[in-house]
C-alpha positions, 0 to 999 in steps of 0.5 A, a space after each residue: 500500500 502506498 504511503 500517504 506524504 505528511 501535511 505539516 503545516 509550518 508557521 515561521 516568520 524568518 525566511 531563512 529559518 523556514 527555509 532550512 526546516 523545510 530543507 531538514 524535513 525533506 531530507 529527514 522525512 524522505 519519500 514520500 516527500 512531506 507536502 508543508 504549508 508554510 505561513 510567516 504570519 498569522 494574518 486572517 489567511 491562518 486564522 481561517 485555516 482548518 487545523 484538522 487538514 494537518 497531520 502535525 504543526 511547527 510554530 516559531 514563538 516568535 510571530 509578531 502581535 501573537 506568539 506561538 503558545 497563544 496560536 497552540 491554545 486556539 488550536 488546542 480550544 477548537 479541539 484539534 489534537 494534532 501533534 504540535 512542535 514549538 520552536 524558538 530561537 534561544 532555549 528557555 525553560 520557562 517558554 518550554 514548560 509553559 508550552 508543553 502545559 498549553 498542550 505543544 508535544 514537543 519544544 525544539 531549539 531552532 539553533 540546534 536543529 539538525 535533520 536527526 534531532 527535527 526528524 526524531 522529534 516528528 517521529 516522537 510526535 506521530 507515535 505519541 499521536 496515534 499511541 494517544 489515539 489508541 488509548 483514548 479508542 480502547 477507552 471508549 471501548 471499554 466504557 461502554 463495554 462497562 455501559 452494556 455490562 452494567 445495563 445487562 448486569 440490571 437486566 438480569 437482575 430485573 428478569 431474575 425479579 420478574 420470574 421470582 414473582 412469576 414462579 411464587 405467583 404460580 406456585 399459589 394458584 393451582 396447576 393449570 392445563 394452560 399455564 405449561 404452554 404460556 410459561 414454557 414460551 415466556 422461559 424459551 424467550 427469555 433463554 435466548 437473550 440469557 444465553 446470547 449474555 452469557 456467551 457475551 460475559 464468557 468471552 469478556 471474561 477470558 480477553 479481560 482476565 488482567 482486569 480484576 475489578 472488571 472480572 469480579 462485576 462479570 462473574 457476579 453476572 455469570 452467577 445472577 444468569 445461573 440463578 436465573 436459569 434454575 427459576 426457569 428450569 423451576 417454572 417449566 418442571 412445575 408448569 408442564 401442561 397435563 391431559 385435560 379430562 372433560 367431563 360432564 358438568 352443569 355450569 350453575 354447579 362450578 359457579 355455585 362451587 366457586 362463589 362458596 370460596 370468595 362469597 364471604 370475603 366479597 361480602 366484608 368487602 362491601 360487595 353484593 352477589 346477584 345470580 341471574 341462572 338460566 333455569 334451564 339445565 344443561 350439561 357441558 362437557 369441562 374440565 372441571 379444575 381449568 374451568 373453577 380457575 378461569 371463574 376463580 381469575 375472573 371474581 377475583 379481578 371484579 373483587 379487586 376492581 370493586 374494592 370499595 364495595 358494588 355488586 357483582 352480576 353472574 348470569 348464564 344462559 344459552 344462546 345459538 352459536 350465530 347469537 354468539 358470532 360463532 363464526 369467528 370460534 370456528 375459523 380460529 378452529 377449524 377442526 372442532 365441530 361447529 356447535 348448535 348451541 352455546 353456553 354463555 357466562 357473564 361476569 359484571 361488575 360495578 368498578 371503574 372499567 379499564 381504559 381503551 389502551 389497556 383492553 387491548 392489551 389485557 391478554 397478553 401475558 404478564 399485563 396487569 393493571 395491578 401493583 406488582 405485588 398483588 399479580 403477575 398479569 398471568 390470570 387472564 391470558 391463562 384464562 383465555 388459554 383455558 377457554 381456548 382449549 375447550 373450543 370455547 372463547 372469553 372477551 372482556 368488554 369494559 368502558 371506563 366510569 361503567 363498569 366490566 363485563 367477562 363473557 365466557 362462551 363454551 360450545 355445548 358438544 357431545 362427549 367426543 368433540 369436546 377436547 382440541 
């Protein structure tokens, strides 16, 4: 590769003098041949020059109304790091210590100039430039190499939280045919991320190895990742989906069931329970526990919402699958049957319902308008699983100042078609 000839730029007011540094530089220098720009004033000319056009600059501190060290602190101010030699005519160590404080890289005797000692210095100049740039590179490297390790080291200590909560979270519900697939998705996306750091603090911690205190913040990571793959490793051996067993089931029974459970308490909370049945019996093929926990997930979310009292409105009734828009259930899923008849359970409550944003979102897993402490969001994306897996379908319809309404559809089928 052919090299690049220096860009010196030279600022002498003796001819002479100017002259034979040019003539050492060339001579000391070689190919290719350094191209100088000399000035030997400074006049707007040098004023409006750019500073960074130049690989290293020489001053004399002699320049009329302006001497060299006030030119070297005006290009040191506009940010230009170039190497900087200062000449004089007469060594002076007052001059030199006051020039290298301004930033000058080196101080040269202009009567003791040879093509050795000028050469020697402009090499010194260029090795200390790109030494300096190489640091100040590495360093830049490295602090946000800090940045991101610090900003995963919170990562992983946030991830680690929210799946501690999840896992103490689950393990106080009961376990559930729908839970296996949703937390067993949730841990494989966040193993991935987990893995892809890993890797990342691994290979970190082999090239810094020197670095000691950078070795103990990697190791701390290494070991909150490990941590965090056991609470995974938890979650998924304790949420593997079993086989859902449907059974023949009145539905005023489950609920029946379920209200005996939180009846008491909703009434010290102020709350009311009216039962609006549809007299008319009619046997669904459930699974009883999956279906106990979706009426469970769903008074729990009005109790929480009325927490200064109201009333809670469960009705049932049975509707035809055109009266319940079926034909969404049955393009969802194709393979079930299409049912004659459905039956429907609503959920209303008095609260304050939910804004429109929040509906959107409300299945998705591990959204939740509740403080942190009170749930992980899980409830109705399991719920919706549930109900999924029965063939059936469950809306939340909500407008806020009025109240929330849960609907729960559930095909009514013989005994064979029921499961997915």
């Amino acid at each position: 590769m052919t090299q690049e000839p220096l860009k010196i730029l030279l600022i002498e007011d003796d001819e002479d003098d100017a002259f034979y540094i040019k003539d050492l530089l060339n001579v000391g220098l070689g190919k290719p041949t350094p191209l100088i720009d000399h000035y030997s004033s400074i006049g707007s000319h040098v004023k409006n020059l750019d500073p960074f056009d130049y690989d290293i600059a020489m001053f004399d501190f002699r320049l009329g109304p302006i001497n060299g060290i006030e030119l070297l602190r005006n290009f040191r101010e506009q940010g230009c790091n170039i190497p900087i030699i200062l000449l004089t005519g007469q060594g002076d160590q007052e001059v030199a210590v006051e020039a290298m404080k301004a930033g000058a890289t080196d101080y040269l005797t202009k009567r003791k100039l040879s093509v050795e000692s000028l050469t020697q210095s402009i090499r010194y100049a260029m090795g200390l430039q790109k030494e300096t740039t190489l640091r100040k590179q590495t360093e830049a490297k490295l602090q946000k190499s800090h940045t991101d390790l610090t900003q995963a080291h919170k990562e992983v200590r946030g991830s680690r939280e929210k799946l501690k909560t999840a896992e103490n979270q689950i393990l106080r519900s009961e376990k559930l045919a729908g839970v296996g697939r949703m937390v067993a998705g949730v841990c494989h996306e966040v193993l991935n991320p987990l893995n892809i750091i890993s890797g990342h603090v691994q290979s970190l911690l082999m090239e810094k190895k020197e670095d000691k205190e950078l070795c103990r913040e990697l190791e701390s990571i290494i070991e909150e990742v490990h941590r965090i793959s056991k609470i995974i490793s938890s979650l998924l051996k304790f949420s593997r989906k079993g086989n859902m067993e449907f059974k023949k089931a009145d539905i005023r029974n489950e609920l029946e069931s379920v209200l005996s459970l939180v009846e008491k308490e909703m009434q010290l909370k102020g709350i009311q329970t009216v039962r609006k049945f549809d007299s008319n019996s009619f046997p669904v093929f459930i699974d009883s526990d999956g279906i106990r926990q979706v009426f469970l997930n769903l008074i729990n979310n009005a109790k929480f919402a009325m927490n200064d009292g109201g009333v809670l409105t469960v009705s049932t009734e049975i509707i035809t699958a055109k009266e319940g828009n079926w034909s969404y259930q049955q393009e969802k899923n194709s393979t079930a049957p299409f049912p004659d008849k459905i039956m429907r359970v609503k959920f209303s409550d008095t609260g304050p319902g939910i804004r429109k944003e929040d509906l959107e979102k409300i299945f998705e897993p591990f959204f939740t308008t509740k403080p942190e402490e009170k749930g992980t969001g899980l409830g109705l994306s399991v719920s919706y699983d549930i109900i999924n897996n029965h063939g059936g379908n469950l809306e939340v319809e909500s407008e806020p100042g009025f109240g929330t309404t849960a609907v729960v559809d559930l095909p009514i089928r013989n005994e064979h078609s029921t499961a997915k």
